[in-house]
Phi, psi and omega in degrees: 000331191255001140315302166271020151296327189274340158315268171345295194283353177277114157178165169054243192275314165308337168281310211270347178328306194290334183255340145270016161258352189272314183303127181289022205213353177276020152298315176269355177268340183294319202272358149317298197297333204254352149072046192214132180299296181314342179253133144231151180227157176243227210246341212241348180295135167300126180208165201213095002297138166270358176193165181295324170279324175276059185250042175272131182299161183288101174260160218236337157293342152281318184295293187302339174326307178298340194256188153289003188255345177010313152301350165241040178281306171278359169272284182349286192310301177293326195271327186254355164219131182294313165249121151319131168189141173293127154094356162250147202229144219265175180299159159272099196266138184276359165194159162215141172204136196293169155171191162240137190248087211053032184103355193227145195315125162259195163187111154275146210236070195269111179240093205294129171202136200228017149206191208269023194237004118345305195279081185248099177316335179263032184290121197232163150288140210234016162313135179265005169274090187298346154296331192257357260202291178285340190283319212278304165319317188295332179295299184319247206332330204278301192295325180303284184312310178299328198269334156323299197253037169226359177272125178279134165049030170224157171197150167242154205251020207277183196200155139306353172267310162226155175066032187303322169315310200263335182273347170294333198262348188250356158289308172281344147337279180338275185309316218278308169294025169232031165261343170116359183249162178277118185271061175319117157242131167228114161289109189231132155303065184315146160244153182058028154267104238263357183257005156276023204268145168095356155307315186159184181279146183278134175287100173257016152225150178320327201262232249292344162293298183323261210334285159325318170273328163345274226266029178271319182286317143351314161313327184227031177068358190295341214287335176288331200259358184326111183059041189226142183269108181278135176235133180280006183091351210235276167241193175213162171240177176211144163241126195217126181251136174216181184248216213130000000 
């Protein structure tokens, strides 16, 4: 039983996530993929999974711990929860990873996906803390409002109420650069992964991934932050979708 269970959890945007990091080579397929002059990774960067045997996901209160940012391990934590209690846990990322980002230390923010029912607009938070419940709001609006007021003819809504994943990954963007480091999140879309069929529709071009994360983001206006580098005084972050 617990051969297919393990079975079972190897499949879709996490198997193929597990298998471009399984490539030896998949340092030069990143910076193919996210296709941007200014992200380098060297020989020395930190990253989470590190392997196909390692494949406990990434809390980013844990990751920093591990860096030069080490002090913002326990801020990170603190700016998104109120009460501490076994078994609650800040988001999870399908990959993290340092690099440099214009010459200066960075952190790529990898949130992974391979059909579209991945993408869910009625996503809410599903915390049972009502303390923990107004903080997370309170993160979310704080980053909603800062990024607002560096956005022209535009504005994004995200919440706790919809889109909760993707406004938890454009929060936490958010802060960090506005902690001084500079941010990639990259939403990446596998394609042809032909063992999700009957999960949602499968991206079987580079156009049904766009297209799909468009207009999933179009819910909370982020579809305005695609590729626009936001800068926070501090540092900047960029969102960015690409396929694979």
């Amino acid at each position: 039983m617990g051969q297919d269970k393990e079975e079972q959890e190897y499949k879709g945007s996490r198997a193929a996530m597990l298998d471009l990091i399984g490539n030896e080579n998949f340092k030069n397929q990143l910076i193919e993929i996210i296709n941007q002059d200014n992200v380098q990774f060297s020989d020395k960067e930190l990253f989470i999974p590190k392997s196909k045997e390692d494949v406990k996901e990434a809390e980013l209160k844990d990751f920093l711990k591990d860096t030069e940012w080490t002090y913002l391990g326990d801020g990170i934590k603190k700016w998104w929860l109120e009460i501490f209690i076994p078994n609650v846990r800040t988001p999870n990322w399908d990959f993290i990873s340092t690099c440099t980002i214009n010459g200066q230390k960075g952190l790529l923010l990898v949130e992974a996906k391979a059909h579209s029912s991945e993408v869910n607009p009625k996503d809410k938070c599903t915390s049972e803390n009502e303390a923990n419940i107004n903080k997370i709001e309170n993160a979310i609006n704080e980053a909603k409002d800062e990024i607002n007021k560096v956005l022209s003819n535009s504005s994004i809504s995200i919440s706790k109420d919809s889109c909760y994943q993707l406004s938890n990954r454009i929060a936490h963007a958010w802060w960090l650069a506005n902690q001084g480091i500079p941010v990639v999140l990259l939403y990446l879309g596998f394609l042809n992964r032909s063992e999700m069929t009957g999960n949602g529709t499968i991206f079987m071009e580079d156009s049904d991934w766009q297209t799909c994360f468009k207009d999933y983001a179009a819910n909370v206006g982020v579809d305005n932050l695609i590729d626009k580098e936001i800068n926070t005084g501090k540092s900047q972050f960029k969102l960015i979708c690409r396929s694979y």
